[in-house]
C-alpha atoms as a printed R data frame, in Angstrom:
    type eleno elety resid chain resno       x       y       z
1   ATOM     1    CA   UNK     A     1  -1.232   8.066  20.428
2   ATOM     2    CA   UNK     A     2  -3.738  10.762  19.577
3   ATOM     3    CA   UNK     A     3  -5.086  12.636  22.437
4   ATOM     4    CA   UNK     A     4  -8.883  13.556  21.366
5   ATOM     5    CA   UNK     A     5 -10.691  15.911  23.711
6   ATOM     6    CA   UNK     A     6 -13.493  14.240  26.030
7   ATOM     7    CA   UNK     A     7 -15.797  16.896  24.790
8   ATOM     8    CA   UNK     A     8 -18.100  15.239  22.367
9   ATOM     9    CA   UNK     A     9 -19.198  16.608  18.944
10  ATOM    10    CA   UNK     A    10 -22.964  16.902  17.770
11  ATOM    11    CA   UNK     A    11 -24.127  14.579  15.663
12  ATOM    12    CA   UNK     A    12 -25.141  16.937  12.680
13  ATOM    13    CA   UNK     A    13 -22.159  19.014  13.580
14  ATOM    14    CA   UNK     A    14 -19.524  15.982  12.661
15  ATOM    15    CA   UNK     A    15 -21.934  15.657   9.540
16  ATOM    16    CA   UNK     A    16 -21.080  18.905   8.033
17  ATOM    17    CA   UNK     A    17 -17.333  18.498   9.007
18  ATOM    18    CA   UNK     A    18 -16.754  15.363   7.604
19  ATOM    19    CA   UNK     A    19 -18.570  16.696   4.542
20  ATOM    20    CA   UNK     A    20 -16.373  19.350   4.183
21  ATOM    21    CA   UNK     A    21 -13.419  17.467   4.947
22  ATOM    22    CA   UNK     A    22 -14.756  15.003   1.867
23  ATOM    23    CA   UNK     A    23 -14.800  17.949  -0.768
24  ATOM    24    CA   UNK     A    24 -11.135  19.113   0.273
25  ATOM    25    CA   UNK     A    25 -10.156  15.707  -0.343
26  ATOM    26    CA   UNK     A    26 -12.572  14.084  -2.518
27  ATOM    27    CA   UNK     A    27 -12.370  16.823  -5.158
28  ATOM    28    CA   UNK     A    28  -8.462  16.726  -5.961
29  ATOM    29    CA   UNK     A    29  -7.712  15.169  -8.720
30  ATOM    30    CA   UNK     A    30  -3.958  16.577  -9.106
31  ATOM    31    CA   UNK     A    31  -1.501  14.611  -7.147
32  ATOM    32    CA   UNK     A    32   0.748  17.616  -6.345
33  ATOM    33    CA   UNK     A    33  -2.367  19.691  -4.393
34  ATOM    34    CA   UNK     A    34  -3.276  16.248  -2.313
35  ATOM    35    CA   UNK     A    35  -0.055  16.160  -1.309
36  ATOM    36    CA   UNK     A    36   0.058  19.684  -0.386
37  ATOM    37    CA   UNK     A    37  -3.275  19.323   1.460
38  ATOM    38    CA   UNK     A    38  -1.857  16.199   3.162
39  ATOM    39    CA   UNK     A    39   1.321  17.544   4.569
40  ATOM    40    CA   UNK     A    40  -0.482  20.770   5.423
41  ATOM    41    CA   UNK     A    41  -3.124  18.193   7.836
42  ATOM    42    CA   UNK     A    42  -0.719  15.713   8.813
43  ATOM    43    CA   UNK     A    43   2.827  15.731  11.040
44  ATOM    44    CA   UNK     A    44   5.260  13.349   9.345
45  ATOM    45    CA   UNK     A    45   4.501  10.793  12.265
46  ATOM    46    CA   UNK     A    46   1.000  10.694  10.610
47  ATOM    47    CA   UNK     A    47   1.406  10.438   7.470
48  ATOM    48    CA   UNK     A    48   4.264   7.446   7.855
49  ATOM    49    CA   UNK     A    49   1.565   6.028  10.114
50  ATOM    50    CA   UNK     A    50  -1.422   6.138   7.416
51  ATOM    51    CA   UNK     A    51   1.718   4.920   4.437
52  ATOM    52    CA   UNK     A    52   2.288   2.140   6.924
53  ATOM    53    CA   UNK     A    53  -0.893   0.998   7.429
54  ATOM    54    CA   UNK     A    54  -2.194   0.925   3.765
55  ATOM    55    CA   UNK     A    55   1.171  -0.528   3.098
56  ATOM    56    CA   UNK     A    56  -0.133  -3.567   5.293
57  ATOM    57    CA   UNK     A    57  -2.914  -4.287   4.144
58  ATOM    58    CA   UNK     A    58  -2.117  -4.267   0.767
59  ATOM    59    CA   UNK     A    59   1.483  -7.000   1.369
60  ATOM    60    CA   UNK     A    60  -1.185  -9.187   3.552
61  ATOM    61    CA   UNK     A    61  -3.572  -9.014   0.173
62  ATOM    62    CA   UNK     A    62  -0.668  -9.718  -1.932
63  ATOM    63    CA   UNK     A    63   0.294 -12.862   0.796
64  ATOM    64    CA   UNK     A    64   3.528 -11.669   1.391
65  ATOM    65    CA   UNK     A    65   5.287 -13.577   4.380
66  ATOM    66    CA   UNK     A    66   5.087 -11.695   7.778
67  ATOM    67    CA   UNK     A    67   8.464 -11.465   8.413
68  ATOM    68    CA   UNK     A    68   9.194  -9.898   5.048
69  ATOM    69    CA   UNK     A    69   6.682  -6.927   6.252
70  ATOM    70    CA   UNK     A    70   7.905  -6.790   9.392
71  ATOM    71    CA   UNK     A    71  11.341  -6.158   7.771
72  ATOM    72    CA   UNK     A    72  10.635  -4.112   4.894
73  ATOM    73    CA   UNK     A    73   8.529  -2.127   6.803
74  ATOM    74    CA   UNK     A    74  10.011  -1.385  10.372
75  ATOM    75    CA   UNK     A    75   6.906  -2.636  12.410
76  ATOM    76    CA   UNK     A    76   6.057  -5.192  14.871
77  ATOM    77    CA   UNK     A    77   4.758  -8.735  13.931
78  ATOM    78    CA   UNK     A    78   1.842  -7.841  16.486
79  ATOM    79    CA   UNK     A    79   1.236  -4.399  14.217
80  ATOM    80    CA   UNK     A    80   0.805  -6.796  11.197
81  ATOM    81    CA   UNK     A    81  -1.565  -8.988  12.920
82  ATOM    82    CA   UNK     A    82  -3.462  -6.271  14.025
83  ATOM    83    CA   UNK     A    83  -4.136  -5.478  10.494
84  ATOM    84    CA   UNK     A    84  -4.654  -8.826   9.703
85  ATOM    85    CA   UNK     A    85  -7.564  -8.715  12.219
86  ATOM    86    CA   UNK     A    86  -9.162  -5.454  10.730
87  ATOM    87    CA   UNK     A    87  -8.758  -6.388   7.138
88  ATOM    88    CA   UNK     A    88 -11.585  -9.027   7.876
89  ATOM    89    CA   UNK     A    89 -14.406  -6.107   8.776
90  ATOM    90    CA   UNK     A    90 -12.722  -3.356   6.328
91  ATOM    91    CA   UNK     A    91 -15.536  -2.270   3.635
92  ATOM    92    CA   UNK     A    92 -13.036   0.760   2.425
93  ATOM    93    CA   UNK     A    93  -9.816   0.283   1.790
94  ATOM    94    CA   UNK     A    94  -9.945  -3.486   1.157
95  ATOM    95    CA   UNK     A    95 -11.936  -3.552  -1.915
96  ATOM    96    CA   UNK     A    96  -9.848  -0.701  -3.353
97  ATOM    97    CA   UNK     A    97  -6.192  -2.824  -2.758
98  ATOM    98    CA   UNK     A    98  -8.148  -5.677  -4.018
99  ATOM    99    CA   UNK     A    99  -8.281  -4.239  -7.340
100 ATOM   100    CA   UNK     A   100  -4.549  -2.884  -7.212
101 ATOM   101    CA   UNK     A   101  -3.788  -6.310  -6.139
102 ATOM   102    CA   UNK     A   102  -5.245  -8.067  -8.867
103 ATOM   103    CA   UNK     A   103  -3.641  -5.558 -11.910
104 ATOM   104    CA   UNK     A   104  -0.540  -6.138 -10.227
105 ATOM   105    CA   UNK     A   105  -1.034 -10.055 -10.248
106 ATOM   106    CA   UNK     A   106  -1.520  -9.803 -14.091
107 ATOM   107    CA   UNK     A   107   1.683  -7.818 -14.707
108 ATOM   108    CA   UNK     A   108   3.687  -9.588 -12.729
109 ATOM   109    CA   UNK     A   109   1.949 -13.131 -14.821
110 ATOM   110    CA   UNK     A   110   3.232 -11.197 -18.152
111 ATOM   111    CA   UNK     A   111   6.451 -10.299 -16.283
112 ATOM   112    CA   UNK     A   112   7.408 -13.698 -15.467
113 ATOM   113    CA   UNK     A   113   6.371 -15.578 -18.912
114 ATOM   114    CA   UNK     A   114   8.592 -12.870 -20.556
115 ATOM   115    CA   UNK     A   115  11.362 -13.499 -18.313
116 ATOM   116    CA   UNK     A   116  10.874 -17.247 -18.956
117 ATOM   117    CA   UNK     A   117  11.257 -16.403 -22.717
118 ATOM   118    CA   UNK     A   118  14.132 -13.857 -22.362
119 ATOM   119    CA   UNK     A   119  16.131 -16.089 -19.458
120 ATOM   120    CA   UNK     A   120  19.294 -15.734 -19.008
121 ATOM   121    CA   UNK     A   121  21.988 -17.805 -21.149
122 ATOM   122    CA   UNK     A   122  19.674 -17.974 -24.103
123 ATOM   123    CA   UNK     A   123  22.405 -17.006 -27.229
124 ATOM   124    CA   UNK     A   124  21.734 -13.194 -28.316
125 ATOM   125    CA   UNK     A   125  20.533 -12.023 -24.720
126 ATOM   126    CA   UNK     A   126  22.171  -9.594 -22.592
127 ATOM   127    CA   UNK     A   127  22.730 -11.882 -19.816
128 ATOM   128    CA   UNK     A   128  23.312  -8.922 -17.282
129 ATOM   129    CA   UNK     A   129  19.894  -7.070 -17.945
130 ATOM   130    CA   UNK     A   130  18.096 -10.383 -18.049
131 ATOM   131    CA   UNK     A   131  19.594 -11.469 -14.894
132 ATOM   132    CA   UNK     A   132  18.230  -8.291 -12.879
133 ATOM   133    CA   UNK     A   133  15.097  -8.327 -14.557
134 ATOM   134    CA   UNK     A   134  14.686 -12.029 -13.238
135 ATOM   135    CA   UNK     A   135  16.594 -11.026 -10.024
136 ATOM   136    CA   UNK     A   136  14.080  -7.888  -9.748
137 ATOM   137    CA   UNK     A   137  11.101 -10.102 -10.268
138 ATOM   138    CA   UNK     A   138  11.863 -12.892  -7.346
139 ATOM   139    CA   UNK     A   139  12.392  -9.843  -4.879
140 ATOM   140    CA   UNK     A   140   9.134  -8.462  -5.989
141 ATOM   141    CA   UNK     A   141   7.504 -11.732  -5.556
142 ATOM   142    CA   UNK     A   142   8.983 -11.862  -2.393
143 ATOM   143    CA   UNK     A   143   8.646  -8.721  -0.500
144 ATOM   144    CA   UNK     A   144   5.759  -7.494  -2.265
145 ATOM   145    CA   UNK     A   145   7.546  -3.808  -3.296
């Protein structure tokens, strides 16, 4: 748990932070110098604590089955309901999976048809590559990853 001091912050003065915290990370557009900037801010518990957290939201978006989160991703069935809870109220980061969601939801459409086209057993196939690629596609159906 975060321990914040019991000191409180001006008003304006948490303006002008959070403005400058905005520009550090608002303003990178290479990958390699957020990550920098991120593991420079964070502890590892923090950052697999934010990963975690997005990675929530975004299986509940894609209706992936509790159980499967709670597996894949090493938390609680209460953790996931938590989420579940906040995703309701969220104005951030839920419109932003939303439209990850959806792209994925139209590759994965284009993914199955051509499996359906290319299945396995159908004369001039490789029958090993097409049954991975079909294998491949049920687990990401399944567990969302």
């Amino acid at each position: 748990m975060v321990r914040i001091s019991y000191l409180q912050i001006k008003e304006e003065d948490y303006e002008k932070i959070f403005s400058i915290f905005y520009k550090v990370l608002g303003e990178t557009t290479d990958r390699d110098a957020f990550n920098k900037i991120l593991f420079d801010l964070l502890t590892p518990a923090e950052r697999i604590m934010l990963i975690k957290r997005i990675a929530i939201i975004y299986l509940l978006m894609k209706d992936i089955d509790y159980r499967n989160i709670c597996e894949v991703l090493k938390v609680s069935n209460t953790t996931v309901n938590k989420y579940k809870l906040l995703m309701e109220r969220s104005e951030g980061i839920v419109p932003v999976l939303k439209n990850m969601v959806k792209q994925e939801k139209i590759w994965l459409f284009f993914e199955d048809i051509f499996s359906q086209i290319f299945h396995p057993g159908l004369p001039g196939i490789n029958w090993k590559a097409a049954w991975e690629r079909k294998i491949n596609l049920q687990r990401r159906k399944e567990r969302g990853l």
